[in-house]
C-alpha positions as CSV (number, residue, x, y, z in Angstrom):
1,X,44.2,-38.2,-36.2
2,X,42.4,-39.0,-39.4
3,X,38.6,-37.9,-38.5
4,X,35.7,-39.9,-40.3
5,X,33.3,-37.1,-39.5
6,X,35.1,-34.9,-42.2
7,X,34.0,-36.4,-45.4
8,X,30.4,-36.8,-44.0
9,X,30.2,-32.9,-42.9
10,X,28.3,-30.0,-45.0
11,X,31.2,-27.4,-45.6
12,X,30.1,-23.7,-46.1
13,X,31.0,-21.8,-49.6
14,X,34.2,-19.6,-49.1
15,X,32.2,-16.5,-49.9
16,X,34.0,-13.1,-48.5
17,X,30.6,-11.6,-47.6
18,X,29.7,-14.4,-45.0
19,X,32.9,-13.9,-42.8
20,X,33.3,-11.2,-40.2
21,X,34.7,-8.2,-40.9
22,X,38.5,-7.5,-39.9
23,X,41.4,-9.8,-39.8
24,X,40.9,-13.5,-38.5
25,X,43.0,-13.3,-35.1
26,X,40.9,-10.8,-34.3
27,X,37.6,-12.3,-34.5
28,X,35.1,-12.1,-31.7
29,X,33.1,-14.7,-30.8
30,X,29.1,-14.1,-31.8
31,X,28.0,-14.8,-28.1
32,X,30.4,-13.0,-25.2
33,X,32.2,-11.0,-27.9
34,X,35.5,-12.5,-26.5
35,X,38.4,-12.1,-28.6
36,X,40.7,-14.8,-27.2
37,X,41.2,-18.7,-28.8
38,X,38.0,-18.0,-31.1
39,X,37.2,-20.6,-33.6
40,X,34.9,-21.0,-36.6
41,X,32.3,-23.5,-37.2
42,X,33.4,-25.2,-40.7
43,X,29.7,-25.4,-41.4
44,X,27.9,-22.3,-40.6
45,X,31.1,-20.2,-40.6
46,X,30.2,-18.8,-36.7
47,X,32.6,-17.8,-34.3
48,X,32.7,-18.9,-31.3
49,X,35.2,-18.8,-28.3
50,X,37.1,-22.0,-27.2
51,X,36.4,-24.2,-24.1
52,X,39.3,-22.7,-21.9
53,X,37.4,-19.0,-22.6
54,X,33.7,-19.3,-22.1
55,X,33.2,-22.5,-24.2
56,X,30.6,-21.1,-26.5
57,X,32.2,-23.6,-29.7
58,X,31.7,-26.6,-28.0
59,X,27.8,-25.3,-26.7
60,X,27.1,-24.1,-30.5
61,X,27.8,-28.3,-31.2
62,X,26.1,-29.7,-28.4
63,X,22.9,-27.8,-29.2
64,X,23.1,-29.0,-32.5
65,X,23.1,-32.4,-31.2
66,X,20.1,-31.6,-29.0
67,X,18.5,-30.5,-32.1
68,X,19.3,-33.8,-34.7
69,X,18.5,-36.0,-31.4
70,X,15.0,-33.9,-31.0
71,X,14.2,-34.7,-35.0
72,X,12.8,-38.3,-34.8
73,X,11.4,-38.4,-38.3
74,X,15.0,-36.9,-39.6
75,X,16.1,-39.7,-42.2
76,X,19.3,-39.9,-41.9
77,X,20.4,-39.2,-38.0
78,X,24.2,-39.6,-37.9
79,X,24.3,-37.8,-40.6
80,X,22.9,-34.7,-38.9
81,X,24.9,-35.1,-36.1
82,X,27.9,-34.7,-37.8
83,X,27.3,-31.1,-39.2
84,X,28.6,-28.4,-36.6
85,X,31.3,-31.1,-35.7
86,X,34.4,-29.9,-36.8
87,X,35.5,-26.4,-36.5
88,X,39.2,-24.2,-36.9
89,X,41.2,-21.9,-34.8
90,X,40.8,-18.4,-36.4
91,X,44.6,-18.0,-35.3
92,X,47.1,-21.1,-35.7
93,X,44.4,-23.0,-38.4
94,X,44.3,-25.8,-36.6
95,X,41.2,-28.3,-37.2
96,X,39.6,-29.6,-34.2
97,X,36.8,-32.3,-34.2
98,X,33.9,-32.0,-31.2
99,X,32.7,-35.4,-31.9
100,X,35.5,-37.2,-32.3
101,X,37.9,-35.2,-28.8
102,X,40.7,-34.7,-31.2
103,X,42.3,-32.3,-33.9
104,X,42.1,-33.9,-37.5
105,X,45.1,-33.7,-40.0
106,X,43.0,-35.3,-42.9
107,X,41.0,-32.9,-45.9
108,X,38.6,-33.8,-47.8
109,X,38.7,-35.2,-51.4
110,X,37.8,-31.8,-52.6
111,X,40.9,-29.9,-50.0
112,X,38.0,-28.1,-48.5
113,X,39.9,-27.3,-45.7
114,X,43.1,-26.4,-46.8
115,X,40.9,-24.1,-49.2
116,X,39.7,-22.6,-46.3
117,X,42.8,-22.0,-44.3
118,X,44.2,-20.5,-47.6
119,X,41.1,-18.0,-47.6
120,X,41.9,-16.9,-43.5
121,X,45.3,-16.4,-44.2
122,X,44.9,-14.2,-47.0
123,X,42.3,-12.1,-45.2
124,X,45.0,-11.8,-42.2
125,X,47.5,-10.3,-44.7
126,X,45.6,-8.3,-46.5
127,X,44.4,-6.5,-42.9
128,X,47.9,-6.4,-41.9
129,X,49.2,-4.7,-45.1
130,X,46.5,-2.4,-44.8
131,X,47.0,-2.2,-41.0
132,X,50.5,-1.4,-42.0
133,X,49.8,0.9,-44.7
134,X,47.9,3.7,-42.2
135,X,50.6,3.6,-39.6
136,X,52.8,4.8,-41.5
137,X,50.8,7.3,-42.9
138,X,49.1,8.9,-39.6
139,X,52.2,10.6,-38.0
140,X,55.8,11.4,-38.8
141,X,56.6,9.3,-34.9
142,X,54.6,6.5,-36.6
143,X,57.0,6.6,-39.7
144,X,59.9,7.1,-37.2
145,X,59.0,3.7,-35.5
146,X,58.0,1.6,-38.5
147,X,61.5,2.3,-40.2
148,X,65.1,1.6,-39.7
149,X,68.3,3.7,-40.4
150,X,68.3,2.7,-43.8
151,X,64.6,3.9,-44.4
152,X,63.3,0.3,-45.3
153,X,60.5,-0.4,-43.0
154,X,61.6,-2.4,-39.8
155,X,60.1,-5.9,-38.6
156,X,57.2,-5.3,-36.2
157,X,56.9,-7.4,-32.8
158,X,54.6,-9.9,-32.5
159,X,52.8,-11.3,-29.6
160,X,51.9,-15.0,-28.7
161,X,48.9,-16.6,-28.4
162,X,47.3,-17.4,-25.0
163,X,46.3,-21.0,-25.1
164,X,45.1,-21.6,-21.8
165,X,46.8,-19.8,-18.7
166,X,50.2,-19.9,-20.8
167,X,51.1,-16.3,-19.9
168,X,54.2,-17.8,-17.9
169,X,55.6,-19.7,-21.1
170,X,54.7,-16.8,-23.4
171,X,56.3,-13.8,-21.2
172,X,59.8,-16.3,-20.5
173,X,59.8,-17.3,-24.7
174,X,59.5,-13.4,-25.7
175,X,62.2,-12.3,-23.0
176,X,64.4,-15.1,-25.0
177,X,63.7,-13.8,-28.3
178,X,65.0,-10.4,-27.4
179,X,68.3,-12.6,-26.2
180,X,70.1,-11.8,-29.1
181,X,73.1,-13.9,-28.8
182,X,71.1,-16.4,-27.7
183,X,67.7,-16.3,-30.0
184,X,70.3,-15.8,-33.1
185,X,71.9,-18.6,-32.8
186,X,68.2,-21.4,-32.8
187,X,67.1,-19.1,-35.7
188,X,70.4,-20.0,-38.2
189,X,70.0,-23.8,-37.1
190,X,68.7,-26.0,-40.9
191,X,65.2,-27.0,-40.2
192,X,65.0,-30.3,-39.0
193,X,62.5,-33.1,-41.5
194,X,60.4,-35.1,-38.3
195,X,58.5,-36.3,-41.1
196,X,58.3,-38.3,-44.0
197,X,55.6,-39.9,-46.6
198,X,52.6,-38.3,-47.0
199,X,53.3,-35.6,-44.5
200,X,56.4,-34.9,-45.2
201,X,56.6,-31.0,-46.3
202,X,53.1,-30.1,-44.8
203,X,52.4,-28.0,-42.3
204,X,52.2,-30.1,-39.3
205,X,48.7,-29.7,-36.8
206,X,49.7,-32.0,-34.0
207,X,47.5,-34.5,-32.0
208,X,47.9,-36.1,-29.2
209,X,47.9,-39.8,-30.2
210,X,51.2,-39.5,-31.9
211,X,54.4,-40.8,-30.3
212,X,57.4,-39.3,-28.6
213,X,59.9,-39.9,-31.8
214,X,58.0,-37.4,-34.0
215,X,59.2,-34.4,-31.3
216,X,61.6,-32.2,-30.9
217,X,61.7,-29.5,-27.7
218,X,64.5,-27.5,-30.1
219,X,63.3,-27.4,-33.9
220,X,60.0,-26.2,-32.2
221,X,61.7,-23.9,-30.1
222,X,63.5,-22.5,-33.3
223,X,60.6,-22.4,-35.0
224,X,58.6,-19.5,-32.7
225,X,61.5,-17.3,-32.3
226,X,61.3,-17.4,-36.2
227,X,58.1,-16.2,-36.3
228,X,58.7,-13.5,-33.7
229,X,59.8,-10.3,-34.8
230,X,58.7,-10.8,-38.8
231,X,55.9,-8.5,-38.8
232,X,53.9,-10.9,-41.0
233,X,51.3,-11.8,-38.2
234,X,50.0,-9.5,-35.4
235,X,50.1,-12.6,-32.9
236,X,51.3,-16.3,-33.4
237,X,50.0,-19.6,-31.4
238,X,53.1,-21.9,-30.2
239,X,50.7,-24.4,-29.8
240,X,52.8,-27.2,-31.7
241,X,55.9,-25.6,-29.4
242,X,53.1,-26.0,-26.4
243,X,52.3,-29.8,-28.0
244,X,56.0,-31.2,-27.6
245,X,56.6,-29.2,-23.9
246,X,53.6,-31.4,-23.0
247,X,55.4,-34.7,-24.1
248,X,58.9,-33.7,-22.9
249,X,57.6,-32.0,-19.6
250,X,55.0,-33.6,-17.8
251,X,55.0,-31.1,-14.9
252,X,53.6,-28.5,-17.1
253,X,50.5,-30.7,-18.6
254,X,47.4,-28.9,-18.5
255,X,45.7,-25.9,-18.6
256,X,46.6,-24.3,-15.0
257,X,49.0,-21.5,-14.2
258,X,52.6,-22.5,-14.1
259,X,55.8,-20.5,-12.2
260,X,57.8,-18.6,-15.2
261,X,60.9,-19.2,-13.1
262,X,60.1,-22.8,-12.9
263,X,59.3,-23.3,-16.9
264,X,62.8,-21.2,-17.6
265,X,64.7,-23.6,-15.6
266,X,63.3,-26.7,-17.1
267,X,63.1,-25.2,-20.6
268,X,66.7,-24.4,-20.6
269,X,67.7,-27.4,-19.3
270,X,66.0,-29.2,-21.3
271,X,67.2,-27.9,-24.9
272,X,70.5,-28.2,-23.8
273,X,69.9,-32.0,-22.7
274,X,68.5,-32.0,-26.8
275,X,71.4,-29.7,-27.8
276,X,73.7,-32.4,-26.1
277,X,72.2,-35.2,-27.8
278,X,72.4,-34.7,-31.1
279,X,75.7,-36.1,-32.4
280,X,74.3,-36.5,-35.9
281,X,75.0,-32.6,-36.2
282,X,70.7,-31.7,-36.9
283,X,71.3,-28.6,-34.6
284,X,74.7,-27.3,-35.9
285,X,75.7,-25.0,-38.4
286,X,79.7,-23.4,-38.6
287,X,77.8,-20.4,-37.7
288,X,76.2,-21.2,-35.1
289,X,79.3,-23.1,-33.6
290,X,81.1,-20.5,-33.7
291,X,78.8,-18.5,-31.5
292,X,79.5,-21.1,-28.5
293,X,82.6,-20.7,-26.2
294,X,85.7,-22.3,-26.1
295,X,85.7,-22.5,-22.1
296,X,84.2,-25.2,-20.9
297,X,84.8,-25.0,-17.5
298,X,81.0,-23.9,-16.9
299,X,79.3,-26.4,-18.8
300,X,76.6,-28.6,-17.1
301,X,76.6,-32.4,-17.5
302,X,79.5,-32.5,-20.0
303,X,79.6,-31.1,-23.9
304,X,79.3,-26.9,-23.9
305,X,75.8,-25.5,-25.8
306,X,74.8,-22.8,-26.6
307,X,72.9,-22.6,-22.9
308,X,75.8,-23.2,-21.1
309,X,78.1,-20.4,-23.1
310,X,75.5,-17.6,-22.8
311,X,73.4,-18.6,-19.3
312,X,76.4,-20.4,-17.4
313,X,78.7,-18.7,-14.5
314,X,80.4,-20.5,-11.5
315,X,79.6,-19.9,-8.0
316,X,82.4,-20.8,-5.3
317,X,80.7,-21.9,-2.3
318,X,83.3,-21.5,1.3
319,X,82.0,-23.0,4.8
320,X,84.3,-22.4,7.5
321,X,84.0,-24.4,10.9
322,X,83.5,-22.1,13.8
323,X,84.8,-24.5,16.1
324,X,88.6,-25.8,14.2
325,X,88.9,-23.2,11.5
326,X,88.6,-25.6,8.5
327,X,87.7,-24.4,5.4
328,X,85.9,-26.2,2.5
329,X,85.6,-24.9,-0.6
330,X,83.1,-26.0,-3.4
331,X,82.7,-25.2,-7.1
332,X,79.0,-25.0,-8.4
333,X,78.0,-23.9,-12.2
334,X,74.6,-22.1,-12.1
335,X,72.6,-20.8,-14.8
336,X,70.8,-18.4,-13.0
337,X,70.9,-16.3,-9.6
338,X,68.0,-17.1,-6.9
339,X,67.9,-13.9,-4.6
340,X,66.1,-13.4,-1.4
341,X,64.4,-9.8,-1.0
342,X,65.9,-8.6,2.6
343,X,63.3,-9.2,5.4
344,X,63.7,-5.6,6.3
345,X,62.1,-4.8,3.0
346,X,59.2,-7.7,3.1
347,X,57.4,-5.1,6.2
348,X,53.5,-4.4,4.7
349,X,52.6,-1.0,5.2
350,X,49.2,0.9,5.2
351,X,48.7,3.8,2.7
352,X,49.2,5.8,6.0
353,X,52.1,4.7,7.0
354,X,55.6,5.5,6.0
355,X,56.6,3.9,2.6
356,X,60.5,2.9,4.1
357,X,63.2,2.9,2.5
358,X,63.4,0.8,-1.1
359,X,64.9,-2.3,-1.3
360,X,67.3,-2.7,-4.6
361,X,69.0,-4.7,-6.6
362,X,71.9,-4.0,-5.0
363,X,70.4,-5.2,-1.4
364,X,69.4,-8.1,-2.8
365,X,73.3,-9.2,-3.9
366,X,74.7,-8.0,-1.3
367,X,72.2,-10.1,1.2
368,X,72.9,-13.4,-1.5
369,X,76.8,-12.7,-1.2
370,X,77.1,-11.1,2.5
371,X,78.6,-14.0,4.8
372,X,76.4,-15.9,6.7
373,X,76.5,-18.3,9.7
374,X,74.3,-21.2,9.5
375,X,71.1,-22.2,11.7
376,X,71.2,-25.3,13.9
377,X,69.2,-26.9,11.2
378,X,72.0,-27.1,8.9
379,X,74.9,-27.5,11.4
380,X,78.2,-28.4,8.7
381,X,79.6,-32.2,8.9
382,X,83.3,-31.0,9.6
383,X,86.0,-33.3,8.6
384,X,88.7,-32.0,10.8
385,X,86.2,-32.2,13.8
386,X,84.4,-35.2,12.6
387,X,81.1,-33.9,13.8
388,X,78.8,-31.2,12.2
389,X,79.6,-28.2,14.2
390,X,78.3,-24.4,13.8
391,X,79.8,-22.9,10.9
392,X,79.6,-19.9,8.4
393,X,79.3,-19.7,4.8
394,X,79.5,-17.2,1.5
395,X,79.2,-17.4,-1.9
396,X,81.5,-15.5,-4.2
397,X,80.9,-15.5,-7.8
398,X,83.7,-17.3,-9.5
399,X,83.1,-16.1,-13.3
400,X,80.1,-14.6,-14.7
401,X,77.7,-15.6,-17.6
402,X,77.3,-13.8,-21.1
403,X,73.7,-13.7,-19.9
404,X,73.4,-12.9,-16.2
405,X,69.6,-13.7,-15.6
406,X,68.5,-12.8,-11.8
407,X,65.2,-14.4,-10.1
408,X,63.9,-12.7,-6.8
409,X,62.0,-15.3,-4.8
410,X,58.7,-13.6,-4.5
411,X,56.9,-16.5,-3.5
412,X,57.6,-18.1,0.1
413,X,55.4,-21.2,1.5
414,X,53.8,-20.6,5.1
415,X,52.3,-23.9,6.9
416,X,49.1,-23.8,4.7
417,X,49.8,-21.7,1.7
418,X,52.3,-20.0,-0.6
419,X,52.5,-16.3,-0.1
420,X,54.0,-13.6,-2.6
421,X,55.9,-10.8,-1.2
422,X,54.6,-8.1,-3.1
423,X,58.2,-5.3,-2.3
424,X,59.1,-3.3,-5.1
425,X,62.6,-3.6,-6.0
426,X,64.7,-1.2,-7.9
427,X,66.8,-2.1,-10.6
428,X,69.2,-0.4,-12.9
429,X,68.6,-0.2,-16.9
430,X,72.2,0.1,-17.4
431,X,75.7,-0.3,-15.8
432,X,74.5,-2.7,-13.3
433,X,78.1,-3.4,-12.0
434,X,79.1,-7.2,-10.8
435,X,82.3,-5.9,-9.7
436,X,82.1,-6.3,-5.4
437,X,80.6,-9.8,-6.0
438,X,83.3,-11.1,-8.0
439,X,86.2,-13.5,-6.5
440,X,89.0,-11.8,-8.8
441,X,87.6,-9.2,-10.9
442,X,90.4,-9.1,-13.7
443,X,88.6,-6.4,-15.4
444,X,85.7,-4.0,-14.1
445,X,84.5,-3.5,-17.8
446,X,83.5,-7.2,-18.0
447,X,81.4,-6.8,-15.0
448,X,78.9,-4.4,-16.2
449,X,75.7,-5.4,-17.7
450,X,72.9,-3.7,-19.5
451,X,69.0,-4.6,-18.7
452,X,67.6,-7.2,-21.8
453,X,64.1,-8.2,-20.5
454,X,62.1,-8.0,-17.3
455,X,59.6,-11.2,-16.4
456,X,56.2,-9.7,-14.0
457,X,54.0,-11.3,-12.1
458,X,50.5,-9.9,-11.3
459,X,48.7,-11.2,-8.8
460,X,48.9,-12.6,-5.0
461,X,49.7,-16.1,-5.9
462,X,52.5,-18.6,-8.1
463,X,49.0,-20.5,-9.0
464,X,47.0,-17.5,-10.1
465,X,47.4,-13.9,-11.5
466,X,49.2,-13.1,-14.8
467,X,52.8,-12.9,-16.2
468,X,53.8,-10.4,-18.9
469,X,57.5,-9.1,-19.8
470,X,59.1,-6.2,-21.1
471,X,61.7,-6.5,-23.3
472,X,64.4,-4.4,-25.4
473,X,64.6,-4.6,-29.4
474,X,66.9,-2.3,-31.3
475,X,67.1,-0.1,-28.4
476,X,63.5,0.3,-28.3
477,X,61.5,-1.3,-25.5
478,X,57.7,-2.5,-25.6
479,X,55.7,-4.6,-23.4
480,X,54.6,-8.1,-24.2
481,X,51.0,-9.0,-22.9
482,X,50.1,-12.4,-24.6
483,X,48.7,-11.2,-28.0
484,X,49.6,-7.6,-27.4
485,X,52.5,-6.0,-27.7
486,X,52.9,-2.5,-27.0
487,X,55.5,0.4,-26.9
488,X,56.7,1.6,-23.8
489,X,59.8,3.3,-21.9
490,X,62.7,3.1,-19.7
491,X,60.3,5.1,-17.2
492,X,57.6,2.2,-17.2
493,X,59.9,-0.4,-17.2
494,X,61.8,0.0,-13.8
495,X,58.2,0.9,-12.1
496,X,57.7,-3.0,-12.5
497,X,57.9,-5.0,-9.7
498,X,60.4,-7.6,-11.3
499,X,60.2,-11.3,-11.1
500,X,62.7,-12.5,-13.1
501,X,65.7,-10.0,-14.8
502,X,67.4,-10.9,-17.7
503,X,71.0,-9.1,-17.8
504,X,73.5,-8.9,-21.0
505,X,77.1,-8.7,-20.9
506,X,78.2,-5.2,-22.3
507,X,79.8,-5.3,-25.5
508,X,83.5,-3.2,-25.7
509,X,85.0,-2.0,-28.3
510,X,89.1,-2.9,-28.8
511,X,90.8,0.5,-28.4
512,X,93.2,-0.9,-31.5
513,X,91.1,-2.7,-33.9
514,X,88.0,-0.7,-33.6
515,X,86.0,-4.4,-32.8
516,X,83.3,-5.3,-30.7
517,X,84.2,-7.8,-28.4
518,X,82.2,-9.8,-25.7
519,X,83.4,-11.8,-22.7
């Protein structure tokens, strides 16, 4: 929205000695020293931390109020009560307004605030170049790290912001990014224009008065996994990509924790609803269309996209009668694998106690494949018998995705509450072999698959703790934390108790040609 309070407000000069020291993002807020979703007053130039932190930005403009209220001979009230009213997120540069409940996309006549944004980003750059500058000279490993075969330094990872108990969105968008075939193919779509007029070419800071048209799930979508993986920002806020998941997905409104499992599903689903959709050809390139598969026989709701080729596999469901014999056979296209953790593992121990033996990956298929005869609760409507009669069913897994992407249910609902079984599973980094659950594996090489990302959850419950990932970039691995990214191993990543696995196809090389190919 357009806020009135701007043109009334008292801006502070852009001086470099009154702002903090250090690089913007990394700005601590004056009171609790907090670090996270800090913003700066427009007319003192303070930091403070946002409401969903300790709310120390909106206190700093409520006492002000207290204080213009307390001033009866003051001569001009409102006027008073509008300094301290409008402040900006030392990250994304987004303008918020206290007194008016909204962000403001207006300046002043003078451009005081894009002035100002201008300022922040050139102090974020100029720490980051530096920043830059003394990794690379404080160890030969350093150097090793920071540059690619060719010598020319390589693109650093980049975190994403935490905007309010978005851990689950941020750890499921940076195991995407490191998707390649997937994440490559939103990055070479054209940019899509949502705008026109006066806005159109701006930078857009979204609000939440403006209608569903002006949206789309996809060129935001593209947009983030453009800004991962540049090296021009130490951490980026999706909080325009957070603005149209709001509008497109009520469920996750709001500022409390979400299931990563849950988001993935409808995230997917929903960009390939949008992907579907778009017959004008916004989201297509010959590039990018090229990337999708001619098979269509795993595509969900109709036209293939680029979800479909790289997430999609085919499930054969079989329920024999127990009673006549009848089989019945049923074809279902999934786009990822749910998988039960064996009861025999689910046993809580004491530090005393025997540890057991370890449940794997491998337990896990095998008890999602293994046959299994159905409970009285969901006795099978035979057609032959024409009554539901005791029966037994297995899945086999009719072709495999690009992409296999596995999802152990860790969380299980008793009569009162949802509890997480907290068994560590093992899971291989490479060569995990699909092989044995395969209807008619044609080719054992197309059924191996090499480890891409890992999704965790910390914590006891699906509406509390903390979701990270860990994923794999040019054969380098590093752990994704909201805002920090780290390096890491092989060693730590399979001593994470997995929530979600993401699992890529493994690319073979044509004995004649020499050429890569994938199936």
């Amino acid at each position: 929205m357009e806020c009135p309070h701007l043109m009334t407000s008292v801006f502070a000069a852009v001086e470099p000695a009154r702002f903090p020291s250090g690089s913007p993002s990394s700005w601590c807020c004056s009171v609790c020293r907090s670090n996270k979703s800090t913003w700066m007053c427009l007319t003192c130039l303070s930091v403070h931390c946002g409401r969903y932190v300790n709310g120390h930005a909106k206190k700093h403009f409520e006492d002000v109020q207290c204080v213009a209220t307390g001033q009866k001979r003051c001569e001009n009230l409102e006027k008073a009560r509008t300094q301290h009213s409008v402040c900006m997120d030392c990250s994304s540069y987004s303008t918020y307004c206290y007194r008016c409940d909204e962000f403001v996309v207006n300046d002043t006549k003078l451009g005081q605030v894009q002035k100002l944004r201008e300022h922040l980003q050139s102090l974020e750059n100029s720490n980051l170049n530096e920043r830059k500058r003394k990794l690379l000279e404080i160890s030969p490993l350093n150097s090793k790290l920071l540059k690619d075969d060719s010598g020319s330094p390589s693109l650093f990872a980049t975190g994403l912001r935490n905007l309010g108990n978005t851990c689950f969105m941020n750890a499921i968008l940076q195991s995407l990014s490191n998707i390649e075939q997937f994440s490559c193919y939103f990055k070479e779509l054209p940019v899509v224009a949502l705008r026109s007029g006066k806005t159109a070419g701006r930078r857009m800071y979204h609000t939440r008065s403006q209608g569903d048209s002006s949206v789309s799930l996809v060129e935001e979508f593209r947009k983030t996994l453009c800004s991962l993986w540049q090296g021009n920002q130490t951490a980026f806020s999706p909080d325009a990509l957070f603005y149209v998941i709001w509008k497109v997905m009520p469920n996750f409104r709001g500022y409390q924790q979400h299931d990563a499992h849950e988001f993935l599903r409808y995230l997917l689903d929903h960009l390939h609803r949008e992907l579907q959709g778009s017959n004008n050809g916004a989201f297509s390139t010959s590039a990018a269309q090229d990337r999708l598969s001619s098979d269509a026989k795993c595509c969900i709701n109709g036209t293939c996209t680029v979800v479909t080729s790289v997430f999609s596999g085919m499930l054969q469901n079989e329920v024999n009668c127990l009673i006549c014999g009848t089989e019945s056979r049923k074809f279902d296209p999934f786009l990822d694998l749910s998988l039960d953790i064996p009861s025999q593992f689910r046993i809580k121990r004491s530090k005393d106690q025997d540890p057991g033996p370890t449940c794997t990956l491998r337990d896990c298929l095998c008890s999602f494949t293994d046959l299994e005869e159905l409970d009285e609760t969901e006795l099978y409507m035979c057609h032959k018998c024409m009554k539901r009669q005791k029966s037994t069913k297995k899945f086999w897994i009719r072709k495999l995705p690009k992409v296999l992407c596995l999802h152990l249910k860790r969380f299980h609902w008793t009569a009162f509450l949802r509890n997480k079984v907290d068994t560590y599973v093992e899971f291989p980094v490479r060569g995990l072999d699909m092989s044995s659950y395969l209807l008619e594996p044609e080719n054992t090489e197309k059924c191996l698959y090499d480890l891409a990302a890992v999704v965790v959850h910390h914590g006891s419950g699906v509406g509390s703790g903390h979701y990270t990932a860990y994923g794999c970039h040019k054969e380098q691995w590093y752990h994704f934390n909201d805002s920090t990214v780290t390096l890491t191993n092989e060693a730590a990543v399979v001593k994470a108790k997995a929530y979600i696995l993401f699992y890529v196809q493994q690319i073979q090389t044509d004995s004649v040609s020499g050429t890569e190919m994938q199936n």
